[in-house]
C-alpha positions in Angstrom: 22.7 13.8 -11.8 26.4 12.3 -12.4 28.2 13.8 -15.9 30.8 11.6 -15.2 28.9 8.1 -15.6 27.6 6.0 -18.0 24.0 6.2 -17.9 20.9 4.8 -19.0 17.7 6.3 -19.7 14.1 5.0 -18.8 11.4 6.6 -19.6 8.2 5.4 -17.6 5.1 4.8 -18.8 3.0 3.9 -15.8 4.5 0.2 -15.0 3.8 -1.2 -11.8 7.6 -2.8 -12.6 9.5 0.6 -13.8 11.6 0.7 -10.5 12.6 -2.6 -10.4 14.0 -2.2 -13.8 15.9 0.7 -12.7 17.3 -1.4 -10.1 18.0 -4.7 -11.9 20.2 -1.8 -14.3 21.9 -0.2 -11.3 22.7 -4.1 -10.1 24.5 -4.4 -13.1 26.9 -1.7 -12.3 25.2 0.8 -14.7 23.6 4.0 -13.2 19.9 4.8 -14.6 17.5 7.5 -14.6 13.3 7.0 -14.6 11.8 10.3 -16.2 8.4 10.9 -17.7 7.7 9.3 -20.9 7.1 12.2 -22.9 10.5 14.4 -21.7 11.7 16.7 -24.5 14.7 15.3 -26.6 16.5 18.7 -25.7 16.3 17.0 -22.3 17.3 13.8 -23.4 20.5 15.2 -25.2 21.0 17.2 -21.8 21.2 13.7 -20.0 23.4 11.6 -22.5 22.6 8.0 -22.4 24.0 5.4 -23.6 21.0 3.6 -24.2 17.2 3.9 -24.0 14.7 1.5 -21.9 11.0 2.4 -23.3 8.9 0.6 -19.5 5.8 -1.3 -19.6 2.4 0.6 -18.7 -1.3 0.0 -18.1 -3.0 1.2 -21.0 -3.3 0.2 -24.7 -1.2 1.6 -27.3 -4.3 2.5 -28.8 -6.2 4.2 -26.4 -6.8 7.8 -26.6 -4.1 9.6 -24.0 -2.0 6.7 -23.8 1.7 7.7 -23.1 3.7 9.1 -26.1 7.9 9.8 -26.4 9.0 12.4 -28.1 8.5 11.4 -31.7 11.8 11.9 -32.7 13.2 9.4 -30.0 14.1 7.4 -32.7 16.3 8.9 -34.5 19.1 10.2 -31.9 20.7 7.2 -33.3 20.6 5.7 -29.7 19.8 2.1 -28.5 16.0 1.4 -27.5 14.7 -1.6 -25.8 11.1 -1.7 -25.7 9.5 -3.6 -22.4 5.8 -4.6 -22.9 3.9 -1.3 -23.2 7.4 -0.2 -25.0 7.6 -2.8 -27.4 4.1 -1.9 -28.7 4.6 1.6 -28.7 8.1 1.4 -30.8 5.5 -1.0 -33.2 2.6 1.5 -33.3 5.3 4.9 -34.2 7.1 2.8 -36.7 4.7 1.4 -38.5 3.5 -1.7 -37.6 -0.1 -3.0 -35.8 -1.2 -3.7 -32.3 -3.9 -5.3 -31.5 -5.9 -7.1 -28.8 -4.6 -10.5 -28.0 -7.1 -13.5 -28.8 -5.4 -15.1 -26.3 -4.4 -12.6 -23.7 -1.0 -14.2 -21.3 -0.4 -13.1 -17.7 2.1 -15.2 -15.9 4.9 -17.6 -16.6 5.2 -18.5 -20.4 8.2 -20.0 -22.5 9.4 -17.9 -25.4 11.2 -20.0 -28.4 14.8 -17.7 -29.5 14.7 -17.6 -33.2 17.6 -15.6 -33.4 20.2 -14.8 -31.2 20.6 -10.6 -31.2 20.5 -8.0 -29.1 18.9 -9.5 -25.6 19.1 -13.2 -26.7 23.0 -12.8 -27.9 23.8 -15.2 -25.5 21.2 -17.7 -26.3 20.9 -19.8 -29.4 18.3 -20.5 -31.3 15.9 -22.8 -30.9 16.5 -22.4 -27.6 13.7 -21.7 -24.8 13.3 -19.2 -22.0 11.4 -19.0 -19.3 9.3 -15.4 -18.9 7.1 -13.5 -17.0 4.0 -12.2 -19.3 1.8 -9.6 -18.4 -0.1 -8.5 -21.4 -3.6 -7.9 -23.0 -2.1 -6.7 -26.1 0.3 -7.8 -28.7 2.3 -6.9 -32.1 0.0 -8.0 -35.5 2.8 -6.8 -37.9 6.0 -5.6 -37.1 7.0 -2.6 -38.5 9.1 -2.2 -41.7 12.7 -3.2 -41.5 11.9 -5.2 -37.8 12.5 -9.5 -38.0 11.0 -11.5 -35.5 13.4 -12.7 -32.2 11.4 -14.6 -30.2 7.8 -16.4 -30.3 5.2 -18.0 -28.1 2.4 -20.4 -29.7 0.1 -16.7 -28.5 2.5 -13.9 -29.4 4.5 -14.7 -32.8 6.8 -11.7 -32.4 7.1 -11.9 -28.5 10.4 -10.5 -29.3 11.6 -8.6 -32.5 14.7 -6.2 -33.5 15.2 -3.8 -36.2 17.6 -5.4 -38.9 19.7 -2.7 -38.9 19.1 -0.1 -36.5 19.4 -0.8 -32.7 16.0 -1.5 -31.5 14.9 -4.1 -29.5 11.4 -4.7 -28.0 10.4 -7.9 -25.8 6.7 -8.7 -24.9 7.7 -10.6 -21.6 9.1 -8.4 -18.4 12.8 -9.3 -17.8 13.2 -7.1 -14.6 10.8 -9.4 -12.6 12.2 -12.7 -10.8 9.8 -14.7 -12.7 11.9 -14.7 -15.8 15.4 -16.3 -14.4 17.7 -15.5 -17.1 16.3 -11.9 -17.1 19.1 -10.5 -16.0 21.5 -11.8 -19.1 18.8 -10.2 -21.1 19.1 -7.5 -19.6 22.8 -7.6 -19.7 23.3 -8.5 -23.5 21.4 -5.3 -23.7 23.5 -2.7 -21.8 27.1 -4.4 -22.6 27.1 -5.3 -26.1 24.6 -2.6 -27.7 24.8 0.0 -25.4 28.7 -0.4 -24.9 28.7 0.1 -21.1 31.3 -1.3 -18.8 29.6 -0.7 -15.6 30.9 1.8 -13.9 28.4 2.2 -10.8 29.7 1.4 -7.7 29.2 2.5 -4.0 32.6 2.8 -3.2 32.9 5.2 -6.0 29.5 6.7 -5.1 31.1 8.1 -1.9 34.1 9.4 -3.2 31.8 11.6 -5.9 29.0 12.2 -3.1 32.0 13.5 -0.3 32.9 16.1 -2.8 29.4 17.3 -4.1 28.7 17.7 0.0 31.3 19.8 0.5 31.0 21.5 -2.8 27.5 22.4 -1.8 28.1 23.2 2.1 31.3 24.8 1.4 32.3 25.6 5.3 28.4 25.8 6.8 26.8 23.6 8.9 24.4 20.6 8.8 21.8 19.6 10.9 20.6 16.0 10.4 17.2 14.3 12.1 18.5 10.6 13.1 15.7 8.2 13.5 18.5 5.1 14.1 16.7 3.8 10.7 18.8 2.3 7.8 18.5 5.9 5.5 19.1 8.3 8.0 22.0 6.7 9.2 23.7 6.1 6.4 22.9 9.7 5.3 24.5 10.6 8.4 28.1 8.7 8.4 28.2 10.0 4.5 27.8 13.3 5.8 30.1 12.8 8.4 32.7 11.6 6.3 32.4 15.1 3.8 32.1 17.8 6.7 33.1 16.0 9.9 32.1 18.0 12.8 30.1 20.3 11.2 27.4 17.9 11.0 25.0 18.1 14.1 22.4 15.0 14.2 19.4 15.2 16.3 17.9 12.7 17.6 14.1 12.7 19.7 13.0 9.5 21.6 9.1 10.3 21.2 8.5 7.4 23.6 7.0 5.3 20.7 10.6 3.3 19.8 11.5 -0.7 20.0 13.1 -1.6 23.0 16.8 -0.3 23.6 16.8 1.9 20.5 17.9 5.5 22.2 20.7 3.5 24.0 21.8 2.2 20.4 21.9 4.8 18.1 23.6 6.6 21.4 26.5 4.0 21.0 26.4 3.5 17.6 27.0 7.0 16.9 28.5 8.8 19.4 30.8 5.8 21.1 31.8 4.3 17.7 31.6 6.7 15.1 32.0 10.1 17.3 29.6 11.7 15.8 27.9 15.1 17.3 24.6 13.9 18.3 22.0 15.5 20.3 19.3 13.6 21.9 15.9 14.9 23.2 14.0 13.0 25.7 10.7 13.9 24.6 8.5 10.6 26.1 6.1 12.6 28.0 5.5 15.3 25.5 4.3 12.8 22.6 2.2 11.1 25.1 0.5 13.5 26.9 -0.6 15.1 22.8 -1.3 11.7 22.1 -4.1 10.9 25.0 -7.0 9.6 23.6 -6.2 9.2 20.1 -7.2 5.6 19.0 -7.5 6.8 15.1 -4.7 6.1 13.2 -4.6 9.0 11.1 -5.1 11.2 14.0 -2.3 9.2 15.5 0.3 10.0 12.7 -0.9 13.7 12.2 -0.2 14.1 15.4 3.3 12.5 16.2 4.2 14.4 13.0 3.8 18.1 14.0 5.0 17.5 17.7 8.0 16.0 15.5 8.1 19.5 13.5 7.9 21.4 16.4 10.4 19.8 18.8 12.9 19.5 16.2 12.7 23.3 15.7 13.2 23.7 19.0 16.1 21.5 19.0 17.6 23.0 15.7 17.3 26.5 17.0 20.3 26.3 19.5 22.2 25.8 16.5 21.9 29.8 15.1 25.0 28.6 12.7 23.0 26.0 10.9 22.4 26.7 6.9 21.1 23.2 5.9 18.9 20.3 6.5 20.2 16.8 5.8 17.0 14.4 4.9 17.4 10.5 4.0 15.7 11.3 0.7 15.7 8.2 -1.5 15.6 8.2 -5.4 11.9 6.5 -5.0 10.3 9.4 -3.1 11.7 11.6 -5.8 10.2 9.4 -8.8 7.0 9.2 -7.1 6.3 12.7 -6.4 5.6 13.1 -10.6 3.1 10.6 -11.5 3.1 9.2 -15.4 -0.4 8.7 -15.7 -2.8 10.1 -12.9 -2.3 9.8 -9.0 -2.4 7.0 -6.6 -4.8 6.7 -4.1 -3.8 8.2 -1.2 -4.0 4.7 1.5 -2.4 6.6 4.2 -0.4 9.3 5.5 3.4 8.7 4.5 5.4 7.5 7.2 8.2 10.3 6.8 7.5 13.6 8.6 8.0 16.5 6.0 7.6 20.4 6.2 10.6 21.4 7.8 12.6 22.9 5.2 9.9 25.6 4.6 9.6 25.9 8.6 13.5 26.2 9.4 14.8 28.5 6.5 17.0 25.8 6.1 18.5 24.8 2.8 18.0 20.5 2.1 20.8 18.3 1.2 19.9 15.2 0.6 22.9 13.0 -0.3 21.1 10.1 -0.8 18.4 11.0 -3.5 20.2 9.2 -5.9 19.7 5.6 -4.5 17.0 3.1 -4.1 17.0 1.3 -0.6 19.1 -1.8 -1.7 21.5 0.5 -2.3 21.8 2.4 0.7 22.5 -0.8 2.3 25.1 -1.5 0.3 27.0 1.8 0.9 25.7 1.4 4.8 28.2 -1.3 5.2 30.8 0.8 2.4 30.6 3.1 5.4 31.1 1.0 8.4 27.9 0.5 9.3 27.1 -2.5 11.4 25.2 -5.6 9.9 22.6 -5.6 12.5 21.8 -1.6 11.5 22.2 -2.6 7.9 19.8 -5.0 7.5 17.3 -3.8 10.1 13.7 -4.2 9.3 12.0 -1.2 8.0 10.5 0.4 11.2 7.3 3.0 10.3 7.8 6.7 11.3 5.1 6.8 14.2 7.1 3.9 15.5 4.9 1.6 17.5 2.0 4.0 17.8 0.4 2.2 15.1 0.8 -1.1 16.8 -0.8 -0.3 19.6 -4.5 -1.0 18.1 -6.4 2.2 20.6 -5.1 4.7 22.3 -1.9 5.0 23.7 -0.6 4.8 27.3 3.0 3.9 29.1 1.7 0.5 30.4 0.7 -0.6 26.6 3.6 0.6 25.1 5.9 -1.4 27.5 3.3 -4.4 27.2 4.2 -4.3 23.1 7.8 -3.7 23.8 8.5 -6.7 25.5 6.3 -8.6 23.3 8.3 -7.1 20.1 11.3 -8.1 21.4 10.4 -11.8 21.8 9.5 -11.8 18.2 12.7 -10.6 17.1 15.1 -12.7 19.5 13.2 -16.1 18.4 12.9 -14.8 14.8 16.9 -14.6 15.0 17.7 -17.2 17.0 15.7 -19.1 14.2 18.1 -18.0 11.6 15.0 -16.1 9.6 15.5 -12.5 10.4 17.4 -11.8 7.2 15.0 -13.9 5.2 11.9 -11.6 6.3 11.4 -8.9 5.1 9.4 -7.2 8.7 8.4 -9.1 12.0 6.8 -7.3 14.8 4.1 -7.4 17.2 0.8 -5.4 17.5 -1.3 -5.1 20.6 -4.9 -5.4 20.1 -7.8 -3.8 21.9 -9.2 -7.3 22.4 -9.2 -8.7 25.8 -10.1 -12.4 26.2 -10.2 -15.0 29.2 -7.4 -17.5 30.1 -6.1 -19.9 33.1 -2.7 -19.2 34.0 -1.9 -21.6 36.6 -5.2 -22.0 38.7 -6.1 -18.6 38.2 -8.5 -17.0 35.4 -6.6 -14.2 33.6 -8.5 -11.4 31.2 -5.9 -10.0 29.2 -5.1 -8.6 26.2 -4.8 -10.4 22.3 -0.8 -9.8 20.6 -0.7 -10.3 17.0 2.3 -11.4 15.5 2.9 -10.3 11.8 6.1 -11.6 10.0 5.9 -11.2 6.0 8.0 -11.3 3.3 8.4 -8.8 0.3 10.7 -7.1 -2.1 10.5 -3.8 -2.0 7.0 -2.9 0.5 4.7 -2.7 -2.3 3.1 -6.3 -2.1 3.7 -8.6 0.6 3.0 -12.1 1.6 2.8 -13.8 4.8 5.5 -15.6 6.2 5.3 -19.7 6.4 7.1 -19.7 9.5 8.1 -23.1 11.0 5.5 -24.0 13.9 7.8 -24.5 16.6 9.2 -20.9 15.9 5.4 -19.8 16.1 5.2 -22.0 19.0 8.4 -20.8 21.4 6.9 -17.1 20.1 3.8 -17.6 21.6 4.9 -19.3 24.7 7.6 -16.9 25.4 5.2 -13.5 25.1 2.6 -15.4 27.3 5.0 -16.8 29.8 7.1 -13.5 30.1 5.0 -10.7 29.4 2.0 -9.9 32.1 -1.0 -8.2 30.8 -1.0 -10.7 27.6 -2.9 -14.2 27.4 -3.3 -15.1 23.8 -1.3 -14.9 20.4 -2.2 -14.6 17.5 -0.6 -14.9 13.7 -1.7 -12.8 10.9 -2.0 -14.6 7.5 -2.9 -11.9 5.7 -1.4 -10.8 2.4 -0.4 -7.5 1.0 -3.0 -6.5 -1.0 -5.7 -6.7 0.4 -4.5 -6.0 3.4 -1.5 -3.5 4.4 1.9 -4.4 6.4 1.5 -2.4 9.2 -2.1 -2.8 11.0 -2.9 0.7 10.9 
């Protein structure tokens, strides 16, 4: 947690939207914190905010066991703005009604300014803004001393303030892209109530991270696991830049990585940025554990104790090791405490965990603070490369779980070659950086073809390319046809043992990204 800066609390209440909040705050130069929604006030006045931002949530204000503050949150004397769920729930504990909606609204809607406080100080009234609604919901009566701000023909106080106190609810969700001028909202908000001047910034982030590092490893050693991924190479170089050569990374090719990747994060980090690294050449190892495995589970169960237990090997020639460096983002830590009941459980999680309790090692994990748009950002802060930076997210069991049965040298190289087709063309396109993930996936379906005067029976490569925010949903990609086109030529002309292409048009839900 940073004493030093300006923050803003949120407490969560079970929004699907609560992170992107977070981040749409941090964007604005003003560093947040998501906590549960019924934290203590002592540890409220422990965190000193400037401001308070009350999420949306799932449930009714007035169900039994819906989310509660502390009741006291409103009278720290502290500025609350109240999203959705939040606006209801600062109606219900101060006196006004909720009830359902005749009319419930979910999706875009146009809210009418009727006076221009708090969010809407930059907008007159009269004026009309576009939003995103999501709600079953809404406010009959406002509590005493509260004056409308906003209406829709459905929700006459879509938007309300106290007259005198600063609180602030809105019924509309100004985090999401859907409402355009969200972030001015949002902004109005933090500058002018909350009295921030937006102090967040990467650059400064590394000064203050550099010195908590070497606070906290004083003069022992770090061992870091580098995957050649965006988060453990960023938490790499920021270690590198507190403790120098102190810092050992360890890096195992498992024989399940894109084509060229050893012989990248080889050059990358020991040719450029001379960092210790130690590389394990573990192909044969994974593969020969992996024989036979065609379920995916088994798949990822497997690659992630032959991770555990090569990287122990690998860690034990260094006796003078004390801690474990992990990419640890400020999501994984949010998630592991869930508001309001657990998520199903769709898979295992792509990051291999358990070695902390395994090594006797103690964790740091400089980059728990941030969510991944910022770890980009302080990537290139650190000199990393663009093509690094904004690198697809690649799954921990790597292509593993594109190969669609079990695994074997020749299918592997057969995806690899295919993979790197979809890239190149992707690329050469000019689309990479609009995608959010492109890849290939070999299927276990074999069909017949002519190549040349010859009959071929080969094997089916799906092409999946889809764009997202943040991994959570996705949709397909419209990709031009000629890019489909040169993509589906290319793999079939230049790599043997495939004879048909496919593309996968399937969105996230109902389907996931990766195929298994």
């Amino acid at each position: 947690m940073h004493a030093t800066h300006e923050k803003i609390l949120i407490l969560d209440f079970g929004s699907q939207y609560t992170q992107l909040i977070a981040r749409r705050v941090r964007e604005l130069g003003v560093y947040c914190e998501i906590h549960r929604p019924d934290l203590p006030l002592d540890a409220i006045r422990a965190i000193s905010p400037r401001g308070i931002i009350l999420s949306g949530g799932p449930m009714s204000v007035e169900q039994d066991g819906s989310p509660r503050p502390a009741p006291e949150l409103f009278e720290l004397g502290l500025p609350v703005l109240g999203i959705c769920y939040g606006l209801q729930l600062m109606a219900k504990l101060l006196g006004g009604r909720v009830d359902k909606s005749a009319h419930r609204e979910f999706g875009p809607a146009e809210v009418e300014v009727l006076e221009a406080r708090g969010p809407f100080a930059g907008f007159a009234p009269g004026s009309r803004v576009k939003v995103w609604m999501s709600h079953g919901d809404r406010v009959e009566a406002l509590p005493p001393g509260f004056v409308p701000l906003a209406r829709t023909p459905n929700a006459p106080f879509a938007a309300a303030a106290h007259e005198s106190k600063p609180f602030y609810g809105v019924q509309f969700h100004p985090e999401v892209v859907h409402t355009p001028q969200g972030r001015e909202l949002l902004r109005a908000f933090l500058f002018t109530e909350c009295g921030v001047t937006g102090d967040w910034t990467m650059k400064r982030f590394i000064d203050e991270s550099v010195a908590s590092v070497r606070a906290a490893v004083g003069e022992g050693r770090v061992i870091c696991g580098l995957s050649g991924g965006v988060d453990s190479s960023v938490a790499a170089l920021l270690l590198h830049r507190a403790i120098g050569d102190r810092l050992q990374c360890i890096f195992v090719d498992n024989g399940l990585l894109r084509q060229g990747e050893r012989e990248q994060v080889e050059a990358l980090f020991v040719g450029r940025f001379h960092v210790p690294l130690k590389t394990i050449d573990s192909r044969d190892r994974f593969l020969t554990k992996l024989a036979g495995i065609s379920d995916p589970e088994q798949k990822r169960k497997t690659i992630g104790y032959e991770f555990i237990s090569v990287f122990e090997e690998a860690a034990a020639e260094f006796t003078d090791a004390q801690f474990l460096a992990q990419g640890t983002l400020y999501p994984d830590v949010i998630e592991s405490v869930s508001v309001v009941g657990k998520a199903a459980v769709i898979k295992s999680h792509h990051n291999v965990g358990g070695l902390p309790e395994k090594m006797k090692l103690r964790l740091v994990e400089p980059l728990r603070e941030l969510f991944k748009d910022e770890v980009r950002v302080l990537g290139r802060e650190l000199g990393l490369p663009d093509e690094m930076v904004s690198r697809h997210p690649f799954p921990g069991p790597g292509l593993a779980i594109r190969v669609i049965s079990d695994l074997t040298h020749e299918r592997l190289e057969v995806l690899r070659r295919a993979d790197v087709i979809v890239i190149e063309e992707i690329k050469k396109a000019g689309l990479y950086n609009e995608t959010w993930q492109a890849f290939a996936v070999l299927l276990p379906v074999r069909s017949v073809g002519v190549m040349g005067d010859e009959r071929t029976y080969e094997n089916t490569c799906a092409v999946r390319v889809v764009n997202s925010v943040d991994g959570m949903t996705a949709d397909w990609s419209r990709l031009p046809y000629e890019v489909l086109a040169n993509i589906s030529t290319r793999i079939i002309n230049e790599v043997r043992g495939i004879n048909r292409v496919v593309y996968d048009i399937s969105s996230k839900p109902p389907a996931t990204i990766e195929w298994e």
